[in-house]
C-alpha positions in Angstrom: 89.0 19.5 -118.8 92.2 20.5 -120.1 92.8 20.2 -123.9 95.7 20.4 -125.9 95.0 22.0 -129.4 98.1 20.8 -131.6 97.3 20.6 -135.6 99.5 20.4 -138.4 98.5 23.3 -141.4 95.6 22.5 -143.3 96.8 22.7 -146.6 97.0 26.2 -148.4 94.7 27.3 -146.9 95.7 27.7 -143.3 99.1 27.0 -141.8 99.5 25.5 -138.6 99.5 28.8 -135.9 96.2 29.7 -138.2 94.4 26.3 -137.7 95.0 26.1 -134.1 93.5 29.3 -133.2 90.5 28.5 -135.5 90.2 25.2 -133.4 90.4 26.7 -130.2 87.8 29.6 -130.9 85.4 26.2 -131.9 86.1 24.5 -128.5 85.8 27.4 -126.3 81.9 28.4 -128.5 80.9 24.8 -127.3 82.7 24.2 -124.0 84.0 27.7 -122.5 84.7 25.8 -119.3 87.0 24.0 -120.9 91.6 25.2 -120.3 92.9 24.8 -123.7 96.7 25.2 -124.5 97.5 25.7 -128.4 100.4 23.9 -129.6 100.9 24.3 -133.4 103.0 21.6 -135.1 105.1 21.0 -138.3 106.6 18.0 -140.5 109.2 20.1 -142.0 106.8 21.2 -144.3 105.0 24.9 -144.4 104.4 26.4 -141.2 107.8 25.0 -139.8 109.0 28.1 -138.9 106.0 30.0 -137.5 105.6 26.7 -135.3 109.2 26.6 -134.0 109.4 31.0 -133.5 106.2 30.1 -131.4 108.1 27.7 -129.4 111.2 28.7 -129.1 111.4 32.0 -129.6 114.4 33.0 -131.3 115.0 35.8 -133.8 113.4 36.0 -137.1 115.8 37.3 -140.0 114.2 38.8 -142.6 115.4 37.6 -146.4 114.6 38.1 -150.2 115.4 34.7 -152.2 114.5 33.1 -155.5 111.3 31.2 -156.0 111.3 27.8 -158.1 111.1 30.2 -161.2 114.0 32.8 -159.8 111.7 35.8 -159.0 112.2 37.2 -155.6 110.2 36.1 -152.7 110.3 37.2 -149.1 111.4 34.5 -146.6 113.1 34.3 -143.1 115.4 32.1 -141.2 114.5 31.9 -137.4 118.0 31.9 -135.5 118.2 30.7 -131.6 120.8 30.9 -129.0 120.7 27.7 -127.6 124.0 27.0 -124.8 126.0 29.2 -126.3 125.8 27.3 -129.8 123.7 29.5 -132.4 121.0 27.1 -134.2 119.6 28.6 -137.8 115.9 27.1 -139.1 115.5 27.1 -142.4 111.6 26.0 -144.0 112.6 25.1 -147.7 109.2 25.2 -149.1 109.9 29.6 -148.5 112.0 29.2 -151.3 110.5 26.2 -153.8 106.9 25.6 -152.2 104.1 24.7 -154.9 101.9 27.6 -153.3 104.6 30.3 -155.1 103.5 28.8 -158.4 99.9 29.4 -160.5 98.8 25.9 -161.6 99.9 26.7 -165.4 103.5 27.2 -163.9 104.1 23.9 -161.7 106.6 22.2 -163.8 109.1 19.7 -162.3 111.2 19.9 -165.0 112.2 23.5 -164.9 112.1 24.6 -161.3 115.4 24.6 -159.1 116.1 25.0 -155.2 118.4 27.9 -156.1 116.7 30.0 -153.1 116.8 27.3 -150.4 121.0 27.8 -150.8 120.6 31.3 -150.2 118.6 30.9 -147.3 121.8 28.6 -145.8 124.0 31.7 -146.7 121.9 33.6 -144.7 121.9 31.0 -142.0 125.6 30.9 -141.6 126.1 34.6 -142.2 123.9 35.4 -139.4 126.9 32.9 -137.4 124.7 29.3 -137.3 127.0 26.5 -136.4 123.7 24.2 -136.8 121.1 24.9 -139.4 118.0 22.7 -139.4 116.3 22.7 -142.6 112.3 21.5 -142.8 111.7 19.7 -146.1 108.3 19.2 -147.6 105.7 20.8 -149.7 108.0 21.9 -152.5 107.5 22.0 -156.1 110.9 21.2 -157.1 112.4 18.1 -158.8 116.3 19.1 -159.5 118.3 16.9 -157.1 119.5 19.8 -154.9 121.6 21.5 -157.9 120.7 24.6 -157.6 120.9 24.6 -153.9 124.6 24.1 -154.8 125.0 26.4 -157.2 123.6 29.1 -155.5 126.0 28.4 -152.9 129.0 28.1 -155.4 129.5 25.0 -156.7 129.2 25.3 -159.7 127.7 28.0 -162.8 124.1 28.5 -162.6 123.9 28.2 -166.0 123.9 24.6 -165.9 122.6 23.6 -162.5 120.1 26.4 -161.6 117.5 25.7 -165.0 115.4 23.0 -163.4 116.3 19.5 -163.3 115.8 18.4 -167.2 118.6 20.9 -168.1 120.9 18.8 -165.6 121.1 15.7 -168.2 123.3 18.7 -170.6 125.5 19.8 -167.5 129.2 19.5 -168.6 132.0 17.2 -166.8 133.0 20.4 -164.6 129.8 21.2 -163.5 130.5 20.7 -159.7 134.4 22.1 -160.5 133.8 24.3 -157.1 132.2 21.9 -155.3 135.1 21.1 -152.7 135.5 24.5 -151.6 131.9 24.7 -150.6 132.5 21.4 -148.6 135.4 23.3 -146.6 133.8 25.9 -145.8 130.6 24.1 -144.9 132.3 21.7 -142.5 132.3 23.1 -139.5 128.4 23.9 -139.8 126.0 20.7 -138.7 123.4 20.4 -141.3 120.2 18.6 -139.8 118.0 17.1 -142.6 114.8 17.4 -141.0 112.2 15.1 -142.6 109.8 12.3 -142.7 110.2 11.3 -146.1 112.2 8.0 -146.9 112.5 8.3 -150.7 115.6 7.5 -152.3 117.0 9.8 -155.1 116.9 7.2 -158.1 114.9 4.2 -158.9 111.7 2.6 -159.2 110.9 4.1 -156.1 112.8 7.2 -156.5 111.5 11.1 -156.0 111.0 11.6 -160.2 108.9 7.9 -160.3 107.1 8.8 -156.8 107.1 12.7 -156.3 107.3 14.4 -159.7 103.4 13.1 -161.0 102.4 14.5 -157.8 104.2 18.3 -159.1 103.0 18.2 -162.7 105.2 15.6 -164.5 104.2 13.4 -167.4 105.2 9.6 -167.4 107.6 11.2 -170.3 109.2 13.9 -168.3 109.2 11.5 -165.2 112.0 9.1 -167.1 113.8 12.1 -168.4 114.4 13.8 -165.2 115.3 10.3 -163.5 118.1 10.1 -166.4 119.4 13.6 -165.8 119.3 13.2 -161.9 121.3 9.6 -162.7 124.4 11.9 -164.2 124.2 14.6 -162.0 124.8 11.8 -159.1 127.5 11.0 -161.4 129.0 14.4 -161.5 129.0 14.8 -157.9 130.7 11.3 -156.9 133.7 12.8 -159.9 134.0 15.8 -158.2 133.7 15.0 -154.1 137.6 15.2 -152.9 136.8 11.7 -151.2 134.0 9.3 -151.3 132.1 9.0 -148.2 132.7 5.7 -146.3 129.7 3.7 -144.7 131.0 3.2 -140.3 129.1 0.1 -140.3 129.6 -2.0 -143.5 133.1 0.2 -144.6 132.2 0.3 -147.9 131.5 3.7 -150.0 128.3 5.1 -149.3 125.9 5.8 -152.5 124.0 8.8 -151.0 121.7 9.0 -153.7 119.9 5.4 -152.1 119.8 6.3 -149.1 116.7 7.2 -147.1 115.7 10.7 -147.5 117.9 11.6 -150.7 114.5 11.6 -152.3 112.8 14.0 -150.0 111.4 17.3 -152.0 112.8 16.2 -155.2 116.2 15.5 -154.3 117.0 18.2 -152.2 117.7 16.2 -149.5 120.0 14.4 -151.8 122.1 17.4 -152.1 122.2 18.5 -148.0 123.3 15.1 -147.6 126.4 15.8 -149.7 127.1 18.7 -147.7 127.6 16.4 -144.9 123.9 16.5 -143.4 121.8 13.8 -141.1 118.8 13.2 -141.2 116.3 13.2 -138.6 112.6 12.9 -138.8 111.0 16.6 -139.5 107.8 15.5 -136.7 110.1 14.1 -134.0 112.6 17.3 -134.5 109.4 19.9 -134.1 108.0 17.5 -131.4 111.1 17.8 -129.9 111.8 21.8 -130.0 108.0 22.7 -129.0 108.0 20.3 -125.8 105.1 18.1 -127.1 105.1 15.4 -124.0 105.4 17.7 -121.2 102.4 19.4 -123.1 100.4 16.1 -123.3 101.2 14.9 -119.6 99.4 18.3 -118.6 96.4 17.6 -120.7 93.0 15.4 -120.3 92.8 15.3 -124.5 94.4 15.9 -127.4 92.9 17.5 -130.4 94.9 17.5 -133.7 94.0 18.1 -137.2 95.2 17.9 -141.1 94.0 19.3 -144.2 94.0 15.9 -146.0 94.0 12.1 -144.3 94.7 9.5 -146.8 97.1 6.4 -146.6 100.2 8.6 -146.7 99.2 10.3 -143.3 99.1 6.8 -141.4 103.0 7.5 -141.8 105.9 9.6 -140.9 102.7 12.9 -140.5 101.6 15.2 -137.3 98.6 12.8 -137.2 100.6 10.2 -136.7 103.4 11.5 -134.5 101.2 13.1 -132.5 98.7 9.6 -132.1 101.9 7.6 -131.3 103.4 10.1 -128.8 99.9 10.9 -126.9 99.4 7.3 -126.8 102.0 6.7 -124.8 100.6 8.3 -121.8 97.1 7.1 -122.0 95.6 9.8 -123.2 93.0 10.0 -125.7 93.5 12.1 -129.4 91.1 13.0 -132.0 91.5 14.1 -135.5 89.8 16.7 -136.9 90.4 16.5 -140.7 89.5 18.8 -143.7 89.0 15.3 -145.2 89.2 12.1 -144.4 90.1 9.4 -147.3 90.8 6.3 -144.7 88.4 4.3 -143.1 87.8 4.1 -139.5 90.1 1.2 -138.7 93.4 2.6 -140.3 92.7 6.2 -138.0 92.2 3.5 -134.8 95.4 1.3 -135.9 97.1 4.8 -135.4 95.8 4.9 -131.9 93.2 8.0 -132.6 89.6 7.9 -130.5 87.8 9.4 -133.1 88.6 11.3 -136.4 86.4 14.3 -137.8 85.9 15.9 -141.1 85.1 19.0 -142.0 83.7 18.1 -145.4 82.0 15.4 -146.3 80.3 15.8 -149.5 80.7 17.9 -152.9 79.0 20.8 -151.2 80.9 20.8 -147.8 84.3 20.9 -149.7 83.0 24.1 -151.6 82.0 25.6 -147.9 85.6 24.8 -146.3 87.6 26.4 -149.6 85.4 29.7 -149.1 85.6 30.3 -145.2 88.6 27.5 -144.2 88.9 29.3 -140.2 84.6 29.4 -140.1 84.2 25.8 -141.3 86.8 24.6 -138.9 85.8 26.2 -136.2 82.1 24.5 -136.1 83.2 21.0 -136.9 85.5 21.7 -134.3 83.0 22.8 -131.7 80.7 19.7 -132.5 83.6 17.6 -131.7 83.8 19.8 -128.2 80.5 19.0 -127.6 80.9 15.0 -127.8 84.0 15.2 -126.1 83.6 18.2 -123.4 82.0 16.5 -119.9 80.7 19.9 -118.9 81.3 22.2 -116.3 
């Protein structure tokens, strides 16, 4: 039987190249007669790049930027030559993921995307005319602000202290903020993920995504009030308002779908002119996914976490929708599983599989993640696996 390995990352604990491999050495201890073919995947999220350099190949620059608390971090950006037309990835969470802060640091109020706009300097320095940035994971809550200062927008002083600080920034914050738009426009900016939060409201990233990092109900409101006049700073100083092609009317950037994604930083790529595409479909896409299916018997993917977010815009669920298209079976094998049988089947999976089940078995998988992994994953080989 052939078997296509393709997981997302499993948390912190094991990106996606890391949980594949883990998965495959499983199979192959239950079903060694088995031909498996490992296909890593990404939302955008961590692991973006190691899944795309695995793909695509490419070249993999390395950096130093700023993490969400300005100390220096090593990071890359993976560059391809594509049809003559040089494509930069960039994974944002290098520069603002919750995994570069201890638990007593993770504040959503202080932490800025400074080093995700030096990671698009070094993008376009290394000649990108298309940079695809991979959203998700980050810790970050600032609107973009210091993605566009580091760039030079504006003084760091008051757009690169975390997103709080933004409700002091002066009229001229974003005094520079055409020039960066020049010089930006003949680069396509691809906005790569799943997320459909808005910048502002009710359902906004600091109502939604800033609990999630560390924020009070308090700090929530306060960071929604100083996002609301940085929005306001950035309509004052844009040369021209963006016009909607369908309705002609201005378009308010800061409700549309994705602004929201990773606190607002996709708020501020938009602004530099980006699209947005979804951060699954783009790496499904790049690493040939249905060619890899129509040459498989069964698909095997796998998540750290399966709750009611995953039944959405997730590998799980890009992965369940695009095998099932060809008839082919896929099972989950998750680190947990929060859902009940019939929302994994309404996504079209044959069977779904956790690692840990109980208090005890989720003290196991945080001690040895690749061990733990690799024996639910060859009991699922053995269920699955017709034999030689």
């Amino acid at each position: 039987m052939r078997v296509l390995i393709a997981p997302d990352s499993f948390g912190s604990t094991l990106g996606p190249v890391q949980a594949a491999t883990a998965m495959a050495q499983g199979w192959l201890d239950a079903a060694p007669h088995d031909e498996l073919e490992l296909l890593p995947l990404s939302d955008g999220g961590p692991g973006f790049l190691d899944v795309l350099a695995r793909a695509l190949g490419g070249t993999t620059v390395a950096t130093t930027v700023s993490d969400p608390l300005g100390r220096e971090v090593p990071a890359a950006v993976l560059v391809v030559d594509d049809g003559g037309r040089r494509t930069a990835y960039v994974e944002a969470c290098q520069a603002t993921g919750l995994h570069l802060l201890a638990a007593d640091e993770r504040d959503p109020g202080l932490t800025s995307t400074w080093g995700v706009g030096e990671l698009l300097e070094t993008a376009v320095a290394e000649g990108a005319r298309r940079v695809v940035v991979g959203v998700g994971g980050g810790s970050t809550n600032d609107g973009g602000a210091g993605l566009l200062a580091a760039l030079g927008a504006g003084p760091d002083s008051a757009l690169a202290r975390g997103g709080l600080a933004l409700a002091d920034a002066p009229d001229d914050a974003l005094l520079a903020l055409p020039a960066v738009l020049d010089r930006f426009a003949d680069v396509e900016i691809v906005l790569a993920t799943d997320d459909e939060t808005p910048l502002l409201g009710l359902q906004g990233t600091s109502a939604v995504e800033a609990p999630r990092k560390g924020a009070s109900p308090e700090q929530a409101q306060a960071l929604e009030a100083a996002l609301g006049h940085f929005t306001d700073l950035v309509v004052r100083a844009l040369p021209s308002i963006p016009v909607d092609l369908l309705t002609g009317r201005p378009r308010r950037m800061e409700r549309e779908v994705g602004a929201g994604a990773a606190g607002g930083l996709g708020y501020a790529l938009l602004v530099l002119g980006a699209r947005r595409v979804g951060g699954v479909d783009q790496v499904l896409r790049d690493c040939g996914f249905r060619v890899a299916v129509a040459r498989s018997d069964l698909v095997v993917t796998g998540a750290g976490k399966v709750d009611w977010s995953t039944l959405r815009g997730s590998v799980v669920s890009g992965v369940a929708a695009a095998t099932l298209e060809t008839g082919r079976p896929t099972v989950l094998v998750a680190g947990e599983c929060l859902v009940g049988r019939r929302e994994t089947m309404s996504l079209g999976l044959a069977g779904t599989y956790a690692v840990a089940d109980t208090p005890r078995d989720v003290e196991a998988m945080v001690a040895d993640p690749v061990a733990t992994l690799a024996a639910r994953t060859a009991r699922v080989a053995r269920t699955w696996s017709p034999g030689r």
